[in-house]
DOLOVO-976635 format. One record per residue (C-alpha): residue number from 1; x, y, z. Coordinates in nm, 3 decimals. Last residue first. Layout:
N
(NUM (X Y Z))
...
# end
This chain:
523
(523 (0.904 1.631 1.308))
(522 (1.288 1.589 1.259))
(521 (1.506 1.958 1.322))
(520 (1.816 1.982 1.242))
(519 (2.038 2.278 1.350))
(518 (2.407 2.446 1.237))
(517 (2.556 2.223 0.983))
(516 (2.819 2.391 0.878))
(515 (2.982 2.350 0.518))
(514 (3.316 2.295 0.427))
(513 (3.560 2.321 0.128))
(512 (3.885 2.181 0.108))
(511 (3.875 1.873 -0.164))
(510 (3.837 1.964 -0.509))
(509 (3.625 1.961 -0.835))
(508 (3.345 1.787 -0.790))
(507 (3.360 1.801 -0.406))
(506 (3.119 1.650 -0.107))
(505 (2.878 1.762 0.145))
(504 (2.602 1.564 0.288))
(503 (2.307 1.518 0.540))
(502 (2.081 1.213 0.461))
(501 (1.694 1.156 0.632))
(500 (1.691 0.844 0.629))
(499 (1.435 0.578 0.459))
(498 (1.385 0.228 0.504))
(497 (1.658 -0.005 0.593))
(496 (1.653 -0.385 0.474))
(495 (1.793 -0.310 0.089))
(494 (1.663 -0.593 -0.048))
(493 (1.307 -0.496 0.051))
(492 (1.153 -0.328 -0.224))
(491 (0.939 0.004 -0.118))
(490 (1.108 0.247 -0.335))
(489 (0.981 0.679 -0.315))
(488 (0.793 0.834 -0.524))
(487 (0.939 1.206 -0.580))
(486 (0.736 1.482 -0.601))
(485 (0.863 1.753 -0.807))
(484 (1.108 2.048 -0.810))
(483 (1.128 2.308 -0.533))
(482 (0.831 2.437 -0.286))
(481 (0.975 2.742 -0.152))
(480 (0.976 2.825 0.237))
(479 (0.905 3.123 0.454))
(478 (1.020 3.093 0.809))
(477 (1.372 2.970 0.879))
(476 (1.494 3.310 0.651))
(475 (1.663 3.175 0.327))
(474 (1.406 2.889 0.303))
(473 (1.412 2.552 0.121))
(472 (1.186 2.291 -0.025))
(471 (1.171 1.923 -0.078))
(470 (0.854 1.665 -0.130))
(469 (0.878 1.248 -0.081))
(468 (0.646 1.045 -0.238))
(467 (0.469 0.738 -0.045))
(466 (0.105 0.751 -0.204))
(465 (0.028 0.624 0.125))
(464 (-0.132 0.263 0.246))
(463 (0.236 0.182 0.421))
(462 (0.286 0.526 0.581))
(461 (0.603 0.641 0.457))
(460 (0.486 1.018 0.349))
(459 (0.780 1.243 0.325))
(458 (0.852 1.606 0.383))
(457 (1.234 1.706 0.324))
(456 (1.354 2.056 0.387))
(455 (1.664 2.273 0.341))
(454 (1.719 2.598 0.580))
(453 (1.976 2.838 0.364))
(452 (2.302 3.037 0.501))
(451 (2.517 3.252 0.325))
(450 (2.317 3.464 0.096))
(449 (2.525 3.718 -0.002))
(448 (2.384 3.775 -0.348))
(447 (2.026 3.578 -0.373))
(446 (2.042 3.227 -0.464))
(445 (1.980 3.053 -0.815))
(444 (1.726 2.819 -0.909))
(443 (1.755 2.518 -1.018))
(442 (1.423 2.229 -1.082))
(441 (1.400 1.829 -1.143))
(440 (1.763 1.748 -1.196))
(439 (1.782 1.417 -1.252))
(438 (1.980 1.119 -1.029))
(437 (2.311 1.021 -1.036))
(436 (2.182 0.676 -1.216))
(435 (2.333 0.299 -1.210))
(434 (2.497 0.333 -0.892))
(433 (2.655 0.017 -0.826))
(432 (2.501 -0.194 -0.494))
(431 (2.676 -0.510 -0.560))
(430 (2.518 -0.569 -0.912))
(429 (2.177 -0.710 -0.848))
(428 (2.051 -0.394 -0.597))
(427 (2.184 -0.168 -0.847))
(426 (2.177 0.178 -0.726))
(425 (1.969 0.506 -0.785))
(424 (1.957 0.869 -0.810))
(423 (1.588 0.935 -0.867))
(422 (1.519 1.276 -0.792))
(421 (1.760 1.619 -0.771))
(420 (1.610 1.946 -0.656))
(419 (1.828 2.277 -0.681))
(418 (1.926 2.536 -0.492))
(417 (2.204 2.801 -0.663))
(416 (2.550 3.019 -0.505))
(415 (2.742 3.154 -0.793))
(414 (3.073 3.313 -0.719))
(413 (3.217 3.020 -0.932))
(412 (2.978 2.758 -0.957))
(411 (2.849 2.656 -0.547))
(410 (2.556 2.409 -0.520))
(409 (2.330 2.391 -0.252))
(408 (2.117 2.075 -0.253))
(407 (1.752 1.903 -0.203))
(406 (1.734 1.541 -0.258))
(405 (1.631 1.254 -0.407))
(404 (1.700 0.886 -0.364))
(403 (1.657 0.536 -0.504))
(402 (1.860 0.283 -0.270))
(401 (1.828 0.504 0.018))
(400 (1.855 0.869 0.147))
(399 (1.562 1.126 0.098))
(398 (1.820 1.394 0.098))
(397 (1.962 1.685 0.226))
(396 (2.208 1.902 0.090))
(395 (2.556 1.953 0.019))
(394 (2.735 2.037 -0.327))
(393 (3.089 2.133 -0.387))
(392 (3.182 2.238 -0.743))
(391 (3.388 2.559 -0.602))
(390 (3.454 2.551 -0.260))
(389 (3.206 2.611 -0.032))
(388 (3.276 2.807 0.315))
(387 (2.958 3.031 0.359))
(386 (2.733 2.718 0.353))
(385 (2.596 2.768 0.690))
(384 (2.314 2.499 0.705))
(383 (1.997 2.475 0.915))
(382 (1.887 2.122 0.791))
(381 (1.492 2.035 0.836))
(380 (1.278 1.724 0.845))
(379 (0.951 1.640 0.827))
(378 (0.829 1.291 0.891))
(377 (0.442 1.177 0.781))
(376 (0.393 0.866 0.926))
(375 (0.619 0.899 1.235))
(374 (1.012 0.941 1.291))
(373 (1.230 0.922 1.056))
(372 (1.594 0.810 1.094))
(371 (1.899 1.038 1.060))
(370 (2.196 1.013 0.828))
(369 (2.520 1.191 0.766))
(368 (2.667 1.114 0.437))
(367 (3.057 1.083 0.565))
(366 (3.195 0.994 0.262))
(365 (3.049 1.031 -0.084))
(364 (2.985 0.752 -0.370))
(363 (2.627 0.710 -0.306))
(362 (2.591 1.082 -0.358))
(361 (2.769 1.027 -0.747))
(360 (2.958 1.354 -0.882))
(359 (3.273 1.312 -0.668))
(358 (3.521 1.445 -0.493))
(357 (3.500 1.309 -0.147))
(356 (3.590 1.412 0.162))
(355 (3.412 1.738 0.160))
(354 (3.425 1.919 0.517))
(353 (3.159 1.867 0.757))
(352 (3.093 2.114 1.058))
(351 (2.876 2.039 1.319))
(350 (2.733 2.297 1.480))
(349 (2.652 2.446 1.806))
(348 (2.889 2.316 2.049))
(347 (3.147 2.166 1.823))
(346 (3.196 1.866 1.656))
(345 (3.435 1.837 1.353))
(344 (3.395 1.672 1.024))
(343 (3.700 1.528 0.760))
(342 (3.960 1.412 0.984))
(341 (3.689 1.150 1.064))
(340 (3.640 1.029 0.781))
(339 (3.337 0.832 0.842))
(338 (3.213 0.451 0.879))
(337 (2.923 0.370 0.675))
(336 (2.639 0.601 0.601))
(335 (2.683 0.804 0.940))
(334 (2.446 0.765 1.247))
(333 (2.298 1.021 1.430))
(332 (1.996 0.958 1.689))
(331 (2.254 0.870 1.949))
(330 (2.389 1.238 1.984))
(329 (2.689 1.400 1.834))
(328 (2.947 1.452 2.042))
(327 (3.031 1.694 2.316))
(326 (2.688 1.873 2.470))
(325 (2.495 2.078 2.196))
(324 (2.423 2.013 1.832))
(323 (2.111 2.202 1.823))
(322 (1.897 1.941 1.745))
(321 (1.554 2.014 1.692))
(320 (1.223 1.787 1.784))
(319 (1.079 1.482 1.735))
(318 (1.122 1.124 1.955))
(317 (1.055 1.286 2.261))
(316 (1.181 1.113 2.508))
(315 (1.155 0.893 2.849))
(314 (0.779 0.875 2.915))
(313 (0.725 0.625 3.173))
(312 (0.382 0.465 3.161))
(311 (0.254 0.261 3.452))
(310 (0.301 -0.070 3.322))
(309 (0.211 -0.344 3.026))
(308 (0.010 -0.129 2.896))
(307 (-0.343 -0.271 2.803))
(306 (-0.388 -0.308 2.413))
(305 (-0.418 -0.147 2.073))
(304 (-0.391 -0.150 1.723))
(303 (-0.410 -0.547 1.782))
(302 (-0.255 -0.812 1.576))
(301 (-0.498 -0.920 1.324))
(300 (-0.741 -1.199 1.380))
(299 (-1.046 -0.965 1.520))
(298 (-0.765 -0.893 1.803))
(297 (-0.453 -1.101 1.849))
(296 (-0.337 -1.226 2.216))
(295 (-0.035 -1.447 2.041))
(294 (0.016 -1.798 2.211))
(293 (0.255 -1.944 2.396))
(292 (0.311 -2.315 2.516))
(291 (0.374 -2.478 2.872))
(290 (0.077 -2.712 2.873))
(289 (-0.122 -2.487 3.079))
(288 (-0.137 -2.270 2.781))
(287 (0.075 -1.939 2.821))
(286 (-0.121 -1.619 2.680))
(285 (0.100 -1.331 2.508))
(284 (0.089 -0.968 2.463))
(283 (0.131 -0.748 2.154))
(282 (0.411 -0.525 2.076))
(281 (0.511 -0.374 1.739))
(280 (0.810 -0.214 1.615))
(279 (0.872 -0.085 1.277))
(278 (1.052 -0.243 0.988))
(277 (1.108 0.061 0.728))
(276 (0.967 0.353 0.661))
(275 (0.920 0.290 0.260))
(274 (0.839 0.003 0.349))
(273 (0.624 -0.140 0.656))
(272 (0.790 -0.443 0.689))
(271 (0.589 -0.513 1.058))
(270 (0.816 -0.549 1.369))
(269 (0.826 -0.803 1.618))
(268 (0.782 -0.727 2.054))
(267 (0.570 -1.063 2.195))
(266 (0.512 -1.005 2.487))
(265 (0.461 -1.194 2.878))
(264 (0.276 -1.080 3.169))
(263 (0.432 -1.078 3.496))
(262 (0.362 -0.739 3.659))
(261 (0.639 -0.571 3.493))
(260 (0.666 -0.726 3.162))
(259 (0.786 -1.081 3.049))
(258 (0.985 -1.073 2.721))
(257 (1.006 -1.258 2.403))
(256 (1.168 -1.153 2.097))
(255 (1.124 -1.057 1.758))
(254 (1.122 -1.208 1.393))
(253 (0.847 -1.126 1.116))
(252 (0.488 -0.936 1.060))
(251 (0.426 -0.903 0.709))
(250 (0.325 -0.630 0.548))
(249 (0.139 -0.337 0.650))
(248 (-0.150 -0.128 0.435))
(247 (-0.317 0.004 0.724))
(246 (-0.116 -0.057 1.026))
(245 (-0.183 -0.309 1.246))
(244 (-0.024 -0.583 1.083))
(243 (-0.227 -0.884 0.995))
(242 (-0.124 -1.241 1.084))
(241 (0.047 -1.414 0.862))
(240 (0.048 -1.707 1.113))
(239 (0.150 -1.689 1.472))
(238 (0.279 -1.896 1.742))
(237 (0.320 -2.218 1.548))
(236 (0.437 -2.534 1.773))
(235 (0.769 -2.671 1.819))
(234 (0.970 -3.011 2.000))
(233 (1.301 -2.985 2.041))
(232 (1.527 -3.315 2.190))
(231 (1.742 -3.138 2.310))
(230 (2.073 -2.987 2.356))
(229 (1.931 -2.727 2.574))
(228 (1.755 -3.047 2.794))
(227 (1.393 -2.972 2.843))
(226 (1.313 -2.878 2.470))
(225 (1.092 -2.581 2.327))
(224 (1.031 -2.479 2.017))
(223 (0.879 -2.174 1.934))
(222 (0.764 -2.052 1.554))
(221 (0.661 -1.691 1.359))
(220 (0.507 -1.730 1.068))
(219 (0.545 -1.477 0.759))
(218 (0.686 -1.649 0.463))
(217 (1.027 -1.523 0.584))
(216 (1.026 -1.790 0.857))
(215 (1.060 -1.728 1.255))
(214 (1.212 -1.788 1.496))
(213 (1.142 -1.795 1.900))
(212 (1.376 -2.075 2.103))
(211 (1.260 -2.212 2.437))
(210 (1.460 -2.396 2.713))
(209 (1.203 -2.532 2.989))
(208 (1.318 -2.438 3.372))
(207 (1.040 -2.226 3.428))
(206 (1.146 -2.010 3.077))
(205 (1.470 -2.038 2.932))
(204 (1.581 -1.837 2.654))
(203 (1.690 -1.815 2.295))
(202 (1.581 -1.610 2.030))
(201 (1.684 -1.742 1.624))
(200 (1.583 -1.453 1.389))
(199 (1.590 -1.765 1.109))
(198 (1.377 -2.030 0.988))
(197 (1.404 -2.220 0.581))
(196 (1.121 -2.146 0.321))
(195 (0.854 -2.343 0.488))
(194 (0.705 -2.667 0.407))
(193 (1.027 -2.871 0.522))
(192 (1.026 -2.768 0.863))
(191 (1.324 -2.571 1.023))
(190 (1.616 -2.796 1.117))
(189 (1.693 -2.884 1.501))
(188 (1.995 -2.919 1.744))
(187 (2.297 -2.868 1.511))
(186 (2.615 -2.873 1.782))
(185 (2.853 -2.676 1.866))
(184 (3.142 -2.723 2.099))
(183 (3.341 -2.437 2.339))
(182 (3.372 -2.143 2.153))
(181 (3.544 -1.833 2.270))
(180 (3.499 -1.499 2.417))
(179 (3.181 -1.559 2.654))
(178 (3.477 -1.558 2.968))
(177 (3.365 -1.947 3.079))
(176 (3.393 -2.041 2.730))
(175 (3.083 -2.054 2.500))
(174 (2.829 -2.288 2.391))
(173 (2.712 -2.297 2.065))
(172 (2.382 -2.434 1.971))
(171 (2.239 -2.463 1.576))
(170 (1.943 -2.442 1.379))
(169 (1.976 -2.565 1.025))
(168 (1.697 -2.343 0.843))
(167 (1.942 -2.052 0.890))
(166 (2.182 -2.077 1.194))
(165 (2.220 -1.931 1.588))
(164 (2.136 -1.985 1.939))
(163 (2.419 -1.920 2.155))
(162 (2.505 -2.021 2.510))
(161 (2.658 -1.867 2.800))
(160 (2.687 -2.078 3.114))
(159 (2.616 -1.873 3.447))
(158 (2.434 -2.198 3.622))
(157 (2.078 -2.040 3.539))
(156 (2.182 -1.991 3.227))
(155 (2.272 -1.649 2.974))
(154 (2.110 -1.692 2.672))
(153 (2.232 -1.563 2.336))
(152 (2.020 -1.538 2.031))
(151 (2.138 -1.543 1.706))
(150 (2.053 -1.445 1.356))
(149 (2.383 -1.650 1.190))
(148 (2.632 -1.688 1.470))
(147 (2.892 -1.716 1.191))
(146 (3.226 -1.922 1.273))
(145 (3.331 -1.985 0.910))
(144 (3.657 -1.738 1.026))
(143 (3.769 -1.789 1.390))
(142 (3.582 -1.565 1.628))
(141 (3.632 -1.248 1.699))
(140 (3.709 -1.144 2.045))
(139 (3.637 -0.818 2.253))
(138 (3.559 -0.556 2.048))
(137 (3.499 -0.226 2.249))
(136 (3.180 -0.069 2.404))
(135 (3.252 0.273 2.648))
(134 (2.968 0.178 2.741))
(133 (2.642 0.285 2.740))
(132 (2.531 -0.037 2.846))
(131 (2.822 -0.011 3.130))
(130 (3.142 -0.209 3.155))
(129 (3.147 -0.304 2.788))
(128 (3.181 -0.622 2.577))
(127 (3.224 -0.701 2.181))
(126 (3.179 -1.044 2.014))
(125 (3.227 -1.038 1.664))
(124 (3.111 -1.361 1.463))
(123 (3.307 -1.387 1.129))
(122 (3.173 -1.571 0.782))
(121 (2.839 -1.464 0.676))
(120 (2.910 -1.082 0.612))
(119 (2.889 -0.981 0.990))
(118 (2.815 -1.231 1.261))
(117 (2.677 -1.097 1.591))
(116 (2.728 -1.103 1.966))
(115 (2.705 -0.778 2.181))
(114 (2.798 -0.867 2.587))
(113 (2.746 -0.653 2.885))
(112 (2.976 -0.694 3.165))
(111 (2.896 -0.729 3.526))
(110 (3.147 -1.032 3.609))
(109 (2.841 -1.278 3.767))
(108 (2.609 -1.040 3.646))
(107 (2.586 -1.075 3.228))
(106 (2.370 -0.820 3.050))
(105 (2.272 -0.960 2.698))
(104 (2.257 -0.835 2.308))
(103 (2.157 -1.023 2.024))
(102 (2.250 -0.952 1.627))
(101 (1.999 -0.981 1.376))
(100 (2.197 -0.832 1.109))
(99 (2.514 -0.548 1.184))
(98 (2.734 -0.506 0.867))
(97 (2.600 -0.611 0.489))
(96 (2.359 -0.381 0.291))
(95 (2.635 -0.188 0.130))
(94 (2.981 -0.339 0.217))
(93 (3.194 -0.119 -0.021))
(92 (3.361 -0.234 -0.278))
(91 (3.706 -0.122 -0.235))
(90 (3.751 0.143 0.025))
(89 (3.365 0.260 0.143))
(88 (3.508 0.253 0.521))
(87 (3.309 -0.054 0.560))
(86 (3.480 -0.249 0.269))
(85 (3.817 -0.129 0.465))
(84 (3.720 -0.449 0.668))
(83 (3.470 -0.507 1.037))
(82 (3.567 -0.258 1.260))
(81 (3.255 -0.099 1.201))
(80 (3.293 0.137 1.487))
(79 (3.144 0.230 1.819))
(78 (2.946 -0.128 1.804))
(77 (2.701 -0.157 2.102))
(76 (2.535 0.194 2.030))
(75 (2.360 0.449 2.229))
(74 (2.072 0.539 2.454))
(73 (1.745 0.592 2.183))
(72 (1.494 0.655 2.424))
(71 (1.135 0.416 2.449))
(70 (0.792 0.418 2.547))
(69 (0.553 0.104 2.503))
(68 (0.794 -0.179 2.729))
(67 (0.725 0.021 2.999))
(66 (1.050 0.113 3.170))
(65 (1.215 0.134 2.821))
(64 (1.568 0.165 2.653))
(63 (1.665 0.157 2.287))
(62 (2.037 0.026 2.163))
(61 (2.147 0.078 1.807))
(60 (2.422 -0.210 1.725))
(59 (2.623 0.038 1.440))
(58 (2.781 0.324 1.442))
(57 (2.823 0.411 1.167))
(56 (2.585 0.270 0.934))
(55 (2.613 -0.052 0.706))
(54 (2.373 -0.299 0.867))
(53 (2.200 -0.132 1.148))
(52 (1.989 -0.405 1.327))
(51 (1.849 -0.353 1.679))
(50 (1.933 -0.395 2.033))
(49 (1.643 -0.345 2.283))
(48 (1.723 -0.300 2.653))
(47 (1.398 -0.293 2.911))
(46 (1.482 -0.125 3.255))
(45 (1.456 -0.375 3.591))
(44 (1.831 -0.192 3.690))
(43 (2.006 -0.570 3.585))
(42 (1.859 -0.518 3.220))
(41 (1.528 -0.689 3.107))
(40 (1.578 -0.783 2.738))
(39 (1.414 -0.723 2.388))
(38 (1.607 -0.848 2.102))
(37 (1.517 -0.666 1.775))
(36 (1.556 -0.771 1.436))
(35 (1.435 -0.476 1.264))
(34 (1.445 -0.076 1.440))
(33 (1.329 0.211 1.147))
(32 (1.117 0.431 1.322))
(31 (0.731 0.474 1.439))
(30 (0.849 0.307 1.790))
(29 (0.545 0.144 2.022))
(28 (0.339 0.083 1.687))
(27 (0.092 0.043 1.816))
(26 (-0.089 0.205 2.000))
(25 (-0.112 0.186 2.398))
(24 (-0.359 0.136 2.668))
(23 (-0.420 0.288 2.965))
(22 (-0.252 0.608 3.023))
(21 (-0.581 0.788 2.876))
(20 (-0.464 0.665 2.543))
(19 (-0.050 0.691 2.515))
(18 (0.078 0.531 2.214))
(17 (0.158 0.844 1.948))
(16 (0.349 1.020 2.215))
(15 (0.555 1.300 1.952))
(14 (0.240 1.305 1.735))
(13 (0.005 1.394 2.036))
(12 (0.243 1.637 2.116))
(11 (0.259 1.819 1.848))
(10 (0.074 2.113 1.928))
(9 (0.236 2.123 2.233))
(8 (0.598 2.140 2.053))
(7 (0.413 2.412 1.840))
(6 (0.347 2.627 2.123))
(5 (0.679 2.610 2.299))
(4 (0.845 2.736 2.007))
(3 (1.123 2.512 1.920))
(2 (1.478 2.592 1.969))
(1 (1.665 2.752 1.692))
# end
C-alpha cells in the first residue's frame, strides 16, 4: 500500500540526507552501493554516473544529477549479461565477475552514447544507444586478450575516441572512427614501484593538457598529466589515505573528475564502507597555477560537508514503496545474475515469480530478485501472496551476499510455516561454492488460511555499527513478530557488493509453484 503521507514526512530528513539549509551538502551524496563510478556532463548540462554491477541483471547502473549532490537511478547500459551461459548460473557461474570499472560517454558528432568495459579479463564489450535510457544494445566486442582493464574513455577535441585502460601497466587505445574497433595501442606509463600496482584509470583533457585519475588499492589516489596523449606523463599525488567521512570508513579509492555548474571542479570516489558497500562521496578540488589538482579536505579528512556545487535539484526519493506499477520493473531492481525469464511475469500490481529452481541451496536459485539499501539503518519490506506454493517451495527475503540470512515461507503439505535462516555462506577461495545452507534460527507455523504474509529485514551497515541484520513478519501489514536471532553480517571485500535486499522463490521438490510479490517497501 502507498505510504501514509505522515510517515513519508517524517522521513524526510532520511530520504534527503545532504540538504542543510540548501547550502551545503553531506556526504555521502548516495547512501547505496555505486563503486567505480565515472561522473560525466551529458549533452542536456545533466550529470551521468555509470557504476559497477558485477554479476546482476542488468548490469551498467546509470545515476543522473543536476547538482552533482542529488541523484535518480535512470537505467542501465547493459540490458543483459550477454557475456557466457556462466552468467545465466549454467556451469560455474560468474559470481563476482561481470561489469568492473567500466566508463560511460555521450558522443555528439553521431549522437550515440557509448558503454566500454572488459568482463572476466579477456573481452572488452562496447555497447551503444540512441538515448541514455536507451534502448542499449551490444555493439562490438573486441577480439579476445583485448581487455580495457578499469578504463576511461575520452572523447577529443578533434572527435577521436580514446581509451585509458590497464593495471599497474597503463595503457592507450585509440579507436576507429565508429568507437567499435581498435586502431593501435600503446603502454604510455607504469604505476610507481612503491605502490601495489594503479588502476580505476579516468581519462580526460583539461585546457588542452591530457590528464589521467587512478588510483592504488593502498589508498592514494594519483593524476598524471602529459601534453601529447601519447606522452611523455608526468604525475603528482592527489590524495593520501585520507579519512572517510563516515565514522568508522575505510579507504577512500577510484573516482572521477568533473567540473560543476559554475566552474568548480570534484572529485566524486567512494569510501569501502562494508557491510553497505562502496558509497559515494564528493569533495571539491583546487587547481595550482601550475596546472595540478588538489583535494579541498577538512581537518585532514575529507569533509562531512561542503558548499553545493548548484542550486539543489531534488530528483527522487531514494525510500519508499513499490507498487509494481507502469510496464516493467523499475531501475532500482536488479536480478542476481541474468533471469529466467519464462519463469516471472510483470504485471500492474505485482510481480509474480515462479520457482525455477529446485533446490535446497539460495545461492543456487534463479531469478533471486535483489534491491540495494538505502541509508544507515535500511528497512525493508516484501508484501507477498503466497497462495500458489507448491509443496517444498520456499520464498522469502533475505540479507543477500556472501554470508546471508533470511526470512522465508515454507509450504509442507497443507502446512504453511515462517521461519528465520542465518549464515548460509559461500567460499570466496573456491569459486564462490556454498559451503553452508544456512541454520535455522526459529519456525513457526502460520495460521489456517493465511495466504498472504509481509516479511521484513532491518539492518545496520553503518561502518562503526554492530552491523547485524534483524527479520520479522506480519500477517496484517501492521503488527509484526520479531523471528529468530540477530545475524552479524560480513564486511570482507572479495565479494565487491555490499548488501541487497534478496527476493526469492524456488522448489525442493518440484517446479510449478508461484508466489506474488505484491509491494516492497525500502526505508
Amino acid at each position: 500500500m502507498l505510504l501514509a503521507f505522515v510517515a513519508l514526512i517524517a522521513s524526510f530528513v532520511v530520504l534527503l540526507p545532504n540538504c542543510n539549509a540548501q547550502t551545503n551538502f553531506t556526504n555521502p551524496v548516495v547512501y547505496s552501493d555505486f563503486a567505480d563510478n565515472d561522473v560525466f556532463k551529458g549533452p542536456d548540462g545533466a550529470y551521468y554516473f555509470s557504476a559497477s554491477s558485477f554479476q546482476f541483471s542488468p548490469g551498467g547502473p546509470i545515476l543522473k544529477s543536476f547538482d552533482l549532490v542529488n541523484w535518480e537511478f535512470i537505467g542501465h547500459s547493459v540490458p543483459v549479461l550477454d557475456f557466457g551461459a556462466s552468467y545465466d548460473m549454467s556451469g560455474t557461474p560468474a559470481w563476482v565477475q561481470g561489469i568492473w570499472a567500466s566508463t560511460m560517454r555521450y558522443r555528439a558528432s553521431n549522437k550515440t552514447w557509448y558503454w566500454i568495459g572488459c568482463i572476466g579479463f579477456w573481452n572488452t564489450y562496447i555497447y551503444t544507444a540512441p538515448d541514455v535510457t536507451g534502448p542499449w544494445k551490444q555493439a562490438a566486442v573486441l577480439p579476445g586478450s583485448t581487455c580495457y582493464y578499469d578504463c576511461g574513455l575520452l572523447i577529443d577535441d578533434d572527435d577521436t575516441m580514446y581509451v585509458a585502460y590497464g593495471n599497474t601497466n597503463v595503457n592507450i587505445a585509440q579507436l576507429a572512427s565508429d568507437g567499435l574497433s581498435q586502431v593501435k595501442t600503446q603502454q604510455i606509463f607504469s604505476g610507481p614501484t612503491n605502490l601495489q600496482g594503479v588502476e580505476g584509470n579516468r581519462l580526460y583533457k583539461i585546457n588542452g593538457t591530457y590528464y589521467i585519475l587512478d588510483d592504488s588499492p593502498q589508498g592514494v589516489t594519483l593524476i598524471w598529466r602529459a601534453t601529447n596523449i601519447w606522452g611523455p606523463w608526468e604525475n603528482q599525488t592527489l590524495q593520501t589515505n585520507v579519512g572517510s567521512p563516515l565514522p568508522g570508513g575505510g579507504l577512500i579509492d577510484q573516482g572521477s573528475l568533473v567540473e560543476g555548474p559554475s566552474g568548480q571542479w570534484y572529485f566524486m570516489s567512494c569510501s569501502w564502507d562494508y557491510p553497505s558497500g562502496r558509497i559515494p562521496l564528493i569533495a571539491p578540488i583546487e587547481w595550482s597555477d601550475e596546472g595540478w589538482p588538489s583535494l579541498v579536505e577538512i581537518n585532514g579528512a575529507w569533509g562531512s560537508s561542503y558548499q553545493y556545487p548548484a542550486t539543489p535539484q531534488v530528483l527522487t526519493n531514494w525510500t519508499g514503496t513499490d507498487e509494481f506499477s507502469g510496464t516493467a520493473l523499475s531501475p532500482q531492481w536488479e536480478w542476481n545474475f541474468n533471469p529466467d525469464t519464462t519463469k516471472y511475469t510483470f504485471s500492474s500490481g505485482n510481480v509474480t515469480l515462479y520457482t525455477a529452481t529446485v533446490t535446497n541451496d539460495l545461492y543456487s536459485a534463479r531469478n533471486v530478485l535483489t534491491h540495494r539499501t538505502y541509508g544507515p539503518n535500511p528497512v525493508g519490506t516484501a508484501e507477498l501472496d503466497f497462495s500458489n506454493m507448491a509443496d517444498g517451495d520456499r520464498a522469502g527475503l533475505a540479507a543477500f551476499r556472501d554470508q546471508s540470512a533470511w526470512i522465508e515461507v515454507i509450504r509442507s503439505g497443507t502446512n504453511f510455516a515462517v521461519r528465520m535462516i542465518y549464515n548460509a555462506t559461500q567460499d570466496p577461495n573456491n569459486s564462490w561454492t556454498t559451503v553452508s545452507n544456512g541454520t535455522v534460527a526459529a519456525n513457526t507455523d502460520l495460521p489456517s488460511g493465511t495466504s498472504k504474509i509481509w516479511l521484513r529485514t532491518q539492518m545496520n551497515v553503518m561502518p562503526n555499527s554492530n552491523k547485524q541484520a534483524s527479520f520479522a513478519y506480519s500477517v496484517d501489514g501492521t503488527t509484526f513478530e520479531a523471528l529468530g536471532k540477530s545475524f552479524t553480517m560480513n564486511t570482507g571485500y572479495q565479494y565487491f557488493t555490499g548488501y541487497r535486499y534478496g527476493i526469492f522463490n524456488f522448489a525442493t521438490e518440484a517446479l510449478g509453484g508461484s508466489v506474488s510479490l505484491l509491494s516492497f517497501s525500502n526505508q
